[in-house]
N, C-alpha and C positions, 0 to 999 in steps of 0.2 A: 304679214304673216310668214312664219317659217315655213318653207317648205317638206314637204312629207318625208323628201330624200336624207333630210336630218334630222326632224320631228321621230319618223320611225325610222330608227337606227340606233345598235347599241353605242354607249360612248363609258368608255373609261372611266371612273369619278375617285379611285379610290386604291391604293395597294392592301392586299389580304393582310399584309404585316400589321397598316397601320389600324386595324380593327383591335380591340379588348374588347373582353365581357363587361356588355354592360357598359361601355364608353360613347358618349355621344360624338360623332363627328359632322361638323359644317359645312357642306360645300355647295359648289352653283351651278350649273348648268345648264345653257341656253338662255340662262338669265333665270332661273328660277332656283331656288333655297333647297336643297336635298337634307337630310336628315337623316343620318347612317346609323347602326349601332349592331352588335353580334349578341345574342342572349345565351350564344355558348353552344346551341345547336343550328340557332338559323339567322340568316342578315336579315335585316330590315330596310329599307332607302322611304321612306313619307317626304312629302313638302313642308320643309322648316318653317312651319307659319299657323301660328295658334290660330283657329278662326273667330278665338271670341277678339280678341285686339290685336293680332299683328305678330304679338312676340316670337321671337326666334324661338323654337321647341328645342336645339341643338344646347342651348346654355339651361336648361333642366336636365332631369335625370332619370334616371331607370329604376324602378322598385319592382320587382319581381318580372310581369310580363305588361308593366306599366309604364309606358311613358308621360313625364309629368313634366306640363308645363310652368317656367319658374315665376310667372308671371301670379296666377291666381290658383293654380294646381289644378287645370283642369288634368284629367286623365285620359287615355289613348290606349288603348289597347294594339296585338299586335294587327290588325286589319286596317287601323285608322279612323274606327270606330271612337267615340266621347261615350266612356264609360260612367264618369262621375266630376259631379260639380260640385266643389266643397261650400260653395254659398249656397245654394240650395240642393242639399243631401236628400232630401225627399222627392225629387222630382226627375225622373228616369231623361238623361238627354237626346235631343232627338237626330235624326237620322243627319239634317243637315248640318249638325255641330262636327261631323265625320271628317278627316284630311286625306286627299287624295294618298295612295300607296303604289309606288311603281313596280315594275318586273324590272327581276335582277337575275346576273346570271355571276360563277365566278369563272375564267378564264384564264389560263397561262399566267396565275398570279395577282392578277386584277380583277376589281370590281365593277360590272359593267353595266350599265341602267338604261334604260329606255323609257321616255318621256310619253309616247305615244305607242302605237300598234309594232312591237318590235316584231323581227325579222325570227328567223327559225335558231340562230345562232350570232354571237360577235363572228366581226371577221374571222376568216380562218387564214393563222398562221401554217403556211404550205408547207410540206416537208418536215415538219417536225415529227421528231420521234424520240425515243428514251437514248439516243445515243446522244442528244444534245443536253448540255447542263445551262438552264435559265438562269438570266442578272437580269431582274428590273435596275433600270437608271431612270433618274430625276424621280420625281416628278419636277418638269419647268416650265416655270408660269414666263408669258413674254405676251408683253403688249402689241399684240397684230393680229392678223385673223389665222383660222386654222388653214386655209388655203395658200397661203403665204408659207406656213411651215413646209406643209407637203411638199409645196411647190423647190421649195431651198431645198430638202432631201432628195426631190428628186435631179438636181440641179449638180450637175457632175466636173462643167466648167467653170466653176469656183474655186474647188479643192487645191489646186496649186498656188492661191493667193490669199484665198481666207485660211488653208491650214496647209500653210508651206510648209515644207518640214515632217510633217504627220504624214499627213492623205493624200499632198501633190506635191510636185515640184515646178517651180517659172521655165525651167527647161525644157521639160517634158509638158507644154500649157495644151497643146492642139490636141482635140477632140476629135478621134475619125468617123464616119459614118456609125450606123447603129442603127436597129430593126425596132419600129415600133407600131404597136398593133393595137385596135379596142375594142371591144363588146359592150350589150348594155349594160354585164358582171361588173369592167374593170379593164383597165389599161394593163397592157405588158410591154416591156422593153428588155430588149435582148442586145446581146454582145456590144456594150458600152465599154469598153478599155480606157482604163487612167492608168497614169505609171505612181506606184505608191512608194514615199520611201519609208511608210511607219505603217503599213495598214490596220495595224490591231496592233493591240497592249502588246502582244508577244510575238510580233515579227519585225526586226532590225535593220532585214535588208532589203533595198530597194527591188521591186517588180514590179511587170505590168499585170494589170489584176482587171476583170472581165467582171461588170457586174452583169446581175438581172432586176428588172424590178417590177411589181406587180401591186398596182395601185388595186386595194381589193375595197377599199368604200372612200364616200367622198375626203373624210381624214382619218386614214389609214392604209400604210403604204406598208409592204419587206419590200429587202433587199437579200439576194442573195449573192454571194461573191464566186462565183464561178471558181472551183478546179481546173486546174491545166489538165487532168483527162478526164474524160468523159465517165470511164467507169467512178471516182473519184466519187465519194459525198463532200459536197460543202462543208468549212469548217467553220465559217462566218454565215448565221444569217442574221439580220435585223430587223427588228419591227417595230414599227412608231406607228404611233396612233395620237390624235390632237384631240381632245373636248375643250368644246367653248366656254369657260363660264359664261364671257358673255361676246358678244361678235367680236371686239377688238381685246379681247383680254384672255388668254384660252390656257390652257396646262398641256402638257408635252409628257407621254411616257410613250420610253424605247424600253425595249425588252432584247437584250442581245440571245441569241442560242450560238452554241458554240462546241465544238466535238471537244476540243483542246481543256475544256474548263472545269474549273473545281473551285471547293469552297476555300483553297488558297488564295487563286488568284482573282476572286470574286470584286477587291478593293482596288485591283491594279486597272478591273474592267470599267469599274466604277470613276476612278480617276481620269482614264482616258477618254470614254465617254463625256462628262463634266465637262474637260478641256476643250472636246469638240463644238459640245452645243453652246458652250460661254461664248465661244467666236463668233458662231450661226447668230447668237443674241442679238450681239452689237447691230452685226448687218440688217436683222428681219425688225428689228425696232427701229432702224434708218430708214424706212423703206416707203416711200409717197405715191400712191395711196395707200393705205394699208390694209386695202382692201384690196384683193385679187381683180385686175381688169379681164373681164373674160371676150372685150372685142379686140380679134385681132390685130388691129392700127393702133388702138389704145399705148402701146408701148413698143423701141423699138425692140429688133432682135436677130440671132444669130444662126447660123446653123443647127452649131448644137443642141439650140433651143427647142426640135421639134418633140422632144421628149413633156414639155411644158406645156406647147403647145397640143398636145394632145389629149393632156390631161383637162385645159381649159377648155375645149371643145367637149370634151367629155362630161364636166360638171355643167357649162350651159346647156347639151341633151337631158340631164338629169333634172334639169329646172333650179339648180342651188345656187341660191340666193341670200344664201347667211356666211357673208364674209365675202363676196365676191363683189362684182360692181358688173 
């Protein structure tokens, strides 16, 4: 059994972009079949799964405020209610012909569902305000758990070898100290410094750049990039969030906010981003077990690591058990 800490929790399934009126879309989550669609004033998320035989409900289609299975044409109203049986038109269908219907919320852009008893809100991306301009990036599917993602974002002594050139450099590899702290909320880490010689689409020249990062649910992490002052707003933040289709097979969206940004350079943000998680790929789909080990001898490790290891001490208090070991 999943545990509750994912079970109730919102998870990303979807960008607002990729909705049309009236367009059915498929996807999975925690291993179960979602069923998406917009009727032009409200979303819908049901369980893709007729319950007279199984068929996918996502490969039918919308007639007015009907969803129509392509299989025999049963119909579904918008509650998940079986309105009508074309083989037997006479006979009112009964309660249990009905498909589950999830809470949906929309979000900084995305679509976000909860399977069981969700929470008051999705994560809260911190600091945001109208002075940031949004870029969804990906959505990217990667064969591993979502823990392992997280865990790679949060993962600061890579950058110099997985994205030489970009986000580290081999000469600048050593990681100093850094403050990390948890609640039963959510992890924070403070004054992490890497020396970047590309750190975003639009900066050229090499610095040392000071993250923060603030794990706010078990997959769903920002990052903020610290100002050299204090008065200063961040001009980088990012936020990624992982849903599982299924424990080893999950989808990936970052959502950059950015003071600097406009609908010019929306493709250069898009390109960078790409570039970065392709590399993340290779490594997090190399990765044995690919399931997150949450006992500490399980694997060896570093200094720098206690940002990790904190997080995994954090998700074994929470009891989560989907994608970990």
């Amino acid at each position: 059994m999943i545990c509750s800490a994912i079970v109730d929790d919102w998870h990303a399934i979807a960008s607002r972009k990729e909705l049309q009126e009236n367009k059915l879309i498929g996807r999975e989550l925690l291993g179960e079949r979602i069923v998406l669609w917009s009727d032009g004033s409200q979303i819908h998320a049901m369980a893709d799964r007729c319950p007279h035989r199984g068929t996918r409900l996502s490969l039918g289609h919308v007639n007015k405020d009907q969803l129509i299975c392509p299989y025999h044409s049963w119909q579904f109203n918008n509650e998940g209610g079986c309105s009508f049986q074309p083989a037997q038109p006479d006979i009112k269908p009964s309660a249990g012909t009905s498909i589950p219907k999830y809470p949906l919320v929309e979000r900084y852009g995305l679509i976000w569902i909860c399977l069981g008893e969700p929470p008051e809100s999705p994560p809260k991306f911190k600091g945001l305000d109208d002075d940031y301009h949004l870029v969804i990036t990906g959505p990217y599917d990667v064969a591993t758990s979502a823990p392992r993602v997280v865990e790679n974002f949060l993962d600061v002594a890579h950058l110099p070898f997985v994205h030489r050139g970009m986000l580290g450099d081999e000469e600048h590899a050593e990681i100093k100290d850094y403050d990390v702290s948890s609640k039963a909320e959510g992890v924070e880490v403070r004054n992490f410094r890497i020396w970047q010689p590309n750190a975003s689409s639009i900066h050229t020249e090499g610095q040392e750049i000071t993250y923060s990062y603030d794990i706010l649910r078990p997959y769903s992490i920002m990052l903020t990039k610290t100002p050299a002052r204090a008065e200063e707003k961040p001009t980088d933040m990012i936020f990624l969030t992982v849903a599982p289709m299924q424990e080893l097979n999950v989808r990936a969206w970052i959502i950059m906010a950015t003071t600097y940004g406009s609908e010019e350079t929306e493709q250069a943000v898009h390109d960078f981003q790409d570039k970065i998680f392709m590399q993340d790929k290779d490594i997090l789909e190399s990765q044995i077990p690919q399931k997150l080990p949450l006992r500490s001898n399980a694997e060896k490790h570093q200094r720098a690591d206690k940002a990790s290891l904190e997080y995994r001490r954090w998700l074994t208090q929470l009891g989560v058990n989907y994608g970990t070991i």
